[in-house]
C-alpha positions as CSV (number, residue, x, y, z in Angstrom):
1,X,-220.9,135.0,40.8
2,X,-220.1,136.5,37.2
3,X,-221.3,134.6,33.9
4,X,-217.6,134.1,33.1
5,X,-217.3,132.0,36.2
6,X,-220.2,130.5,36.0
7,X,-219.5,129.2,32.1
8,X,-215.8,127.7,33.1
9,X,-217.1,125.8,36.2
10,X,-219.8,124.2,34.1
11,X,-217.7,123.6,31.2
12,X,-215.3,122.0,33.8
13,X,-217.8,119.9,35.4
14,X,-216.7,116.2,35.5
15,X,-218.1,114.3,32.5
16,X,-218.8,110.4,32.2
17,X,-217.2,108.7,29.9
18,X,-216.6,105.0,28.7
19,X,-213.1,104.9,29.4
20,X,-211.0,105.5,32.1
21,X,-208.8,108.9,31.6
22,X,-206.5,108.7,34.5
23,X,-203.5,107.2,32.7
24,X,-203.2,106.2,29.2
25,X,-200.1,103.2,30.6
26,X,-201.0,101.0,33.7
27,X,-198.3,100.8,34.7
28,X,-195.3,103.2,36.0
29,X,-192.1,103.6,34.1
30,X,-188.9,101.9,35.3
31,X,-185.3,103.2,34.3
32,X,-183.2,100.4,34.7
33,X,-179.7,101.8,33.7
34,X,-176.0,101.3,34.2
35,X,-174.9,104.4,32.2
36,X,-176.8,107.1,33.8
37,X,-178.9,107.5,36.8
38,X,-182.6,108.0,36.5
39,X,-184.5,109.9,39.8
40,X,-187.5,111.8,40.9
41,X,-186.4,115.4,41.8
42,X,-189.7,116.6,42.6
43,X,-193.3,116.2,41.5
44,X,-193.3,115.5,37.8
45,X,-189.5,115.9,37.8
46,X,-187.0,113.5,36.3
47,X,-183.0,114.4,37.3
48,X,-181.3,112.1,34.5
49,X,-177.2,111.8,35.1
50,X,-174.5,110.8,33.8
51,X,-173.4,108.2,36.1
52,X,-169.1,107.2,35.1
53,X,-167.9,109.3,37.6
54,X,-164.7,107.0,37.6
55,X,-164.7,107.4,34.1
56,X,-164.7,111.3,33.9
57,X,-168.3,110.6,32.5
58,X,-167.0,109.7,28.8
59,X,-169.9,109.1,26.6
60,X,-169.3,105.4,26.1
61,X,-171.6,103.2,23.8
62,X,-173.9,102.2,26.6
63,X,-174.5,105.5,28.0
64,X,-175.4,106.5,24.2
65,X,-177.8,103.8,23.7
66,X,-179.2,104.7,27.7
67,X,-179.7,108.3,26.7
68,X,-181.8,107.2,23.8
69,X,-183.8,104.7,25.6
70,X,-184.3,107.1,29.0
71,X,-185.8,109.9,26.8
72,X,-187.8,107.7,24.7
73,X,-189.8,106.3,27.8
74,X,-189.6,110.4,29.7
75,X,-191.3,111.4,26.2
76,X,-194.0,108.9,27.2
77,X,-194.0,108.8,30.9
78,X,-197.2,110.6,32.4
79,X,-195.5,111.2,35.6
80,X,-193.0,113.2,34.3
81,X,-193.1,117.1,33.0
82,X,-189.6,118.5,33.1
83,X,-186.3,117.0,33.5
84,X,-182.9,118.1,34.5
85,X,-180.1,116.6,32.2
86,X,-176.5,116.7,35.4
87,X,-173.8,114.7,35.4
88,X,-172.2,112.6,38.5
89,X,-168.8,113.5,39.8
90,X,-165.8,116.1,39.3
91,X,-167.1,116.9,35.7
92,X,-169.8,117.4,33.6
93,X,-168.3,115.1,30.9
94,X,-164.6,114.1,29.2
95,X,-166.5,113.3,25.7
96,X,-166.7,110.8,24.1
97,X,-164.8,107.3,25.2
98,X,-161.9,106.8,23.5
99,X,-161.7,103.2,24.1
100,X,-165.1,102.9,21.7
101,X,-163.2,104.6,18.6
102,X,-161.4,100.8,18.4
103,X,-164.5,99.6,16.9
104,X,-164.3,102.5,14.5
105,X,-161.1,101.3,13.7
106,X,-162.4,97.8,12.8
107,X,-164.3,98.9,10.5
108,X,-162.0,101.3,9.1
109,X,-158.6,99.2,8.8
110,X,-161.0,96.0,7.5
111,X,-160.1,94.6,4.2
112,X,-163.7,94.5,3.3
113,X,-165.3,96.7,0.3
114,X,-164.8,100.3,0.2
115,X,-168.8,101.0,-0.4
116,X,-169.6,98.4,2.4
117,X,-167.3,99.8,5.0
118,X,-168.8,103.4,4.0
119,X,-172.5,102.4,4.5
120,X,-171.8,100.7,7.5
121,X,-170.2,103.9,8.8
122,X,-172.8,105.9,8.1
123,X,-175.6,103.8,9.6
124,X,-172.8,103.8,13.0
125,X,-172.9,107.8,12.6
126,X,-176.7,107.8,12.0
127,X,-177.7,105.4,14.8
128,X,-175.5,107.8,17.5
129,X,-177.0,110.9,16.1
130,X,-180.3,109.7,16.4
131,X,-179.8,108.5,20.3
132,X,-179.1,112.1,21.1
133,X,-181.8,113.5,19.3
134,X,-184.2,111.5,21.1
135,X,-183.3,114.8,23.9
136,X,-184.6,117.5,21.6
137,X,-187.9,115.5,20.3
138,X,-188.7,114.6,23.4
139,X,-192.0,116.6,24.4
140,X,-190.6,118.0,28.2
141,X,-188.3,120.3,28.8
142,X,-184.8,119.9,29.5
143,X,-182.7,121.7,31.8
144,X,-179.0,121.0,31.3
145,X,-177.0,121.5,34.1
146,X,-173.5,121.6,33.3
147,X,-170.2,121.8,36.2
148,X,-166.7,121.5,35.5
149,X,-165.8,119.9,32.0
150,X,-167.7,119.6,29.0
151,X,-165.9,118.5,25.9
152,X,-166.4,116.9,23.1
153,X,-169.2,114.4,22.9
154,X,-171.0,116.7,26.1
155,X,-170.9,120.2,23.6
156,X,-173.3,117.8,21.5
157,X,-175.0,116.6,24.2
158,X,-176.4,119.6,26.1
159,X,-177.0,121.4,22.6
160,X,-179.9,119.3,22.5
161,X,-181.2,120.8,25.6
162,X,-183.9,123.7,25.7
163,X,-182.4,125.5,28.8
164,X,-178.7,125.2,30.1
165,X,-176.7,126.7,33.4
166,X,-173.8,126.2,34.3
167,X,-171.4,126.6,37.6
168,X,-168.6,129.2,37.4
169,X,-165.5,126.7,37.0
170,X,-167.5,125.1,33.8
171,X,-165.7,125.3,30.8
172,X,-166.8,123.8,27.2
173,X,-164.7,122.6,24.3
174,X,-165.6,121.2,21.0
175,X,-162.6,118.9,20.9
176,X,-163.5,117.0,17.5
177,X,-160.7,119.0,15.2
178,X,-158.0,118.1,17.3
179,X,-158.7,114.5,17.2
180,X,-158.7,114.9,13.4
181,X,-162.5,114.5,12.7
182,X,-165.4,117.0,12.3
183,X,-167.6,116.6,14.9
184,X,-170.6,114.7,13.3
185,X,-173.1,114.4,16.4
186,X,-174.7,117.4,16.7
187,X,-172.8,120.5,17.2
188,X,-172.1,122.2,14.2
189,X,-175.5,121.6,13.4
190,X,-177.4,123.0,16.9
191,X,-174.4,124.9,18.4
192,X,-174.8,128.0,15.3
193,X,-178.9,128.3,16.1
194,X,-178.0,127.5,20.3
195,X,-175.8,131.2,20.1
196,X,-176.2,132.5,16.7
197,X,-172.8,133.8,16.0
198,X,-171.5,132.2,13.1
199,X,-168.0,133.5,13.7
200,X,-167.5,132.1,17.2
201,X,-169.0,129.1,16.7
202,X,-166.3,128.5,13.7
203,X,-163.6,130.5,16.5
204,X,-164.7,127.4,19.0
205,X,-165.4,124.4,16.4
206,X,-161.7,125.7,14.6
207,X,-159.9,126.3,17.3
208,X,-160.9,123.8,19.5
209,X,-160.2,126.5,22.6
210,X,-161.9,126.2,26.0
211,X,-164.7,128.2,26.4
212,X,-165.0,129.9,30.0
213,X,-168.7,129.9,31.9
214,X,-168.7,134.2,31.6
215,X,-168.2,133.8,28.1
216,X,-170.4,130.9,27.4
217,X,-172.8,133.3,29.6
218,X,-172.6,136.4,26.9
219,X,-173.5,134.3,24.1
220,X,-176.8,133.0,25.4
221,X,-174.6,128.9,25.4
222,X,-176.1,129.3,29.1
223,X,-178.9,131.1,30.6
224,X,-177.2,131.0,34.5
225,X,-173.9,131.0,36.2
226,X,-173.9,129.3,39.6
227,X,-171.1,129.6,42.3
228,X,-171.2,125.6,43.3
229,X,-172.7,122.9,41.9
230,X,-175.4,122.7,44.7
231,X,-177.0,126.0,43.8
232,X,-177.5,125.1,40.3
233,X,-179.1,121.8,41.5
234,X,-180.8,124.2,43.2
235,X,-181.8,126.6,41.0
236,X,-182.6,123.9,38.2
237,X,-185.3,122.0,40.7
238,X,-187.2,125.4,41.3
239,X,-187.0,126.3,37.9
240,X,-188.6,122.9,36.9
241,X,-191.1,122.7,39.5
242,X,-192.2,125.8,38.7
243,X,-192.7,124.5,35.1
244,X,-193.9,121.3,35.9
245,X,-197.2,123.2,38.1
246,X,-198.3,124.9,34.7
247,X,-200.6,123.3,32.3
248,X,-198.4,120.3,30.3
249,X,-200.4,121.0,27.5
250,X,-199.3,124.4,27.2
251,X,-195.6,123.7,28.3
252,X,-195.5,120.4,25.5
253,X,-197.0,122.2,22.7
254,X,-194.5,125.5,24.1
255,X,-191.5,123.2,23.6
256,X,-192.6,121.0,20.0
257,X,-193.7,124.5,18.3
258,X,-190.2,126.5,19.6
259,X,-188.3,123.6,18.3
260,X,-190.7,123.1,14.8
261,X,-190.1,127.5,14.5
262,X,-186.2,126.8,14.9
263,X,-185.9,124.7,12.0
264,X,-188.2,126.2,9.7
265,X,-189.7,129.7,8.2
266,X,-191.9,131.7,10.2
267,X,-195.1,131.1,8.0
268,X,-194.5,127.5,8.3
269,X,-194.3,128.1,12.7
270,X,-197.5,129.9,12.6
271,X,-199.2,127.4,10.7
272,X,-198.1,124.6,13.1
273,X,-199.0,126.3,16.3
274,X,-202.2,126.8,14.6
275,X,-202.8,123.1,14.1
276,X,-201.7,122.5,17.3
277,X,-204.2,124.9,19.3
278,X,-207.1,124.3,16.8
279,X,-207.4,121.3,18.9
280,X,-205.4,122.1,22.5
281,X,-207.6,125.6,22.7
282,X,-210.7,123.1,23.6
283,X,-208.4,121.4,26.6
284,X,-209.9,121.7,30.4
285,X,-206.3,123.4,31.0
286,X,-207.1,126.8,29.3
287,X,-210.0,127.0,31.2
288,X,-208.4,125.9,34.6
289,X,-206.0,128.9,33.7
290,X,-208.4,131.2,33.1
291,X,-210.4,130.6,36.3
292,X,-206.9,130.7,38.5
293,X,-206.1,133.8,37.1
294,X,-209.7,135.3,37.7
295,X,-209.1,133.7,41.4
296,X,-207.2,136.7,43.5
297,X,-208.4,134.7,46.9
298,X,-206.6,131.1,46.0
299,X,-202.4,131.7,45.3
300,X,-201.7,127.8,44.6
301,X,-201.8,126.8,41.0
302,X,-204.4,124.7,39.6
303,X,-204.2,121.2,39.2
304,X,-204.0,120.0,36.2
305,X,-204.6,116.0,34.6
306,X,-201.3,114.1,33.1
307,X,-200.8,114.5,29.9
């Protein structure tokens, strides 16, 4: 036996401690929604959908606050590594509901003060933007699978993702200008870094065109093209199985740096990773790593504790 393997099996040997380190939560989560549909795809993976299929999934204000609540609790939620962000139905989704703009209009056509009316839309706009970030801070990955539809509301929606297919009849559209707003969720904000072309992304905010799944292919909006919906489900299981099996330490502090680099200058990304792994180098994982990949007789991947 060589003194390398020797050193990780001792280093792994099981320690006592004075607390338990099986789960940090006694109990299992529980996704209680109306809005969406919360499952277990596989082991350590979450399938989140949008769930108005009558509705042409239309982002309505109960789905928003579901999205934010769902990913708050899969951010937390030990038993889950990677989830798939899919939609119930004939389409991905219609945007937002149009019925909900009424209470917009409320406040808008109000006799109250001008500064009043303005804070409270703000803190409206604030609260929805918000709900959908809760997608990009939470710590697994997201796999948006997109079929059919996506306008409006869904462009800001699966921007938040970090990887996105789509089928071959999918089709996006950032429908805000020709409802006479600027789309204020999202888009015009994560949409520029999501393909970086400047120019088409002001072609597709402008225009308000439809955006075809071989186009939205070139520009890196999605990584895959699938023929039917059921071979991106497909594809998107495998994909996050095979992520969930690898270390969540590694695949967490992956995702937080990649989004931390996006947003600011590379000095300031390498000093963050470096934070990070001055104390996630020291985890069992690396070392579990190490040993699998020194292990030419054993193919399955090692086990590793939630995280």
């Amino acid at each position: 036996m060589s003194v390398s393997t020797k050193l990780c099996r001792h280093l792994l040997k099981p320690k006592c401690f004075s607390y338990s380190t099986s789960r940090l939560m006694s109990d299992s989560m529980t996704y209680n929604c109306k809005a969406l549909n919360v499952t277990k795809a596989a082991p350590y993976v979450f399938n989140v959908e949008l769930n108005r299929p009558n509705k042409m999934n239309a982002i309505n204000k109960g789905m928003w606050e579901e999205v934010g609540e769902v990913f708050n609790k899969l951010d937390r939620d030990q038993e889950c590594r990677v989830v798939i962000l899919s939609a119930a139905g004939k389409m991905f989704s219609s945007g937002i509901d149009l019925s909900d703009l009424s209470q917009l209009a409320s406040i808008v056509y109000s006799e109250d003060d001008i500064a009043r009316k303005s804070m409270m839309m703000y803190q409206n706009i604030r609260h929805l933007q918000d709900l959908f970030t809760t997608i990009e801070k939470c710590k697994k990955p997201v796999i948006g699978c997109v079929h059919s539809a996506c306008v409006g509301a869904g462009v800001d929606l699966i921007t938040t993702t970090d990887i996105r297919m789509c089928t071959m009849d999918a089709w996006f559209c950032v429908k805000e200008v020709d409802m006479g707003l600027a789309a204020d969720v999202g888009t015009l904000q994560r949409l520029p870094k999501v393909i970086g072309s400047q120019s088409l992304v002001s072609d597709l905010c402008l225009t308000a065109r439809r955006m075809e799944s071989q186009e939205a292919e070139r520009c890196g909006l999605v990584s895959s093209v699938f023929q039917t919906k059921e071979e991106m489900m497909n594809a998107a299981v495998n994909m996050a199985t095979m992520i969930a099996a690898k270390s969540p330490v590694a695949v967490q502090g992956t995702k937080m740096n990649l989004v931390y680099s996006r947003e600011h200058s590379v000095e300031e990304g390498l000093d963050e990773v470096a934070k990070w792994n001055m104390t996630m180098l020291q985890s069992e994982d690396l070392m579990k790593s190490a040993m699998a990949a020194m292990d030419k007789t054993n193919t399955e991947p090692p086990e590793f504790a939630d995280f």
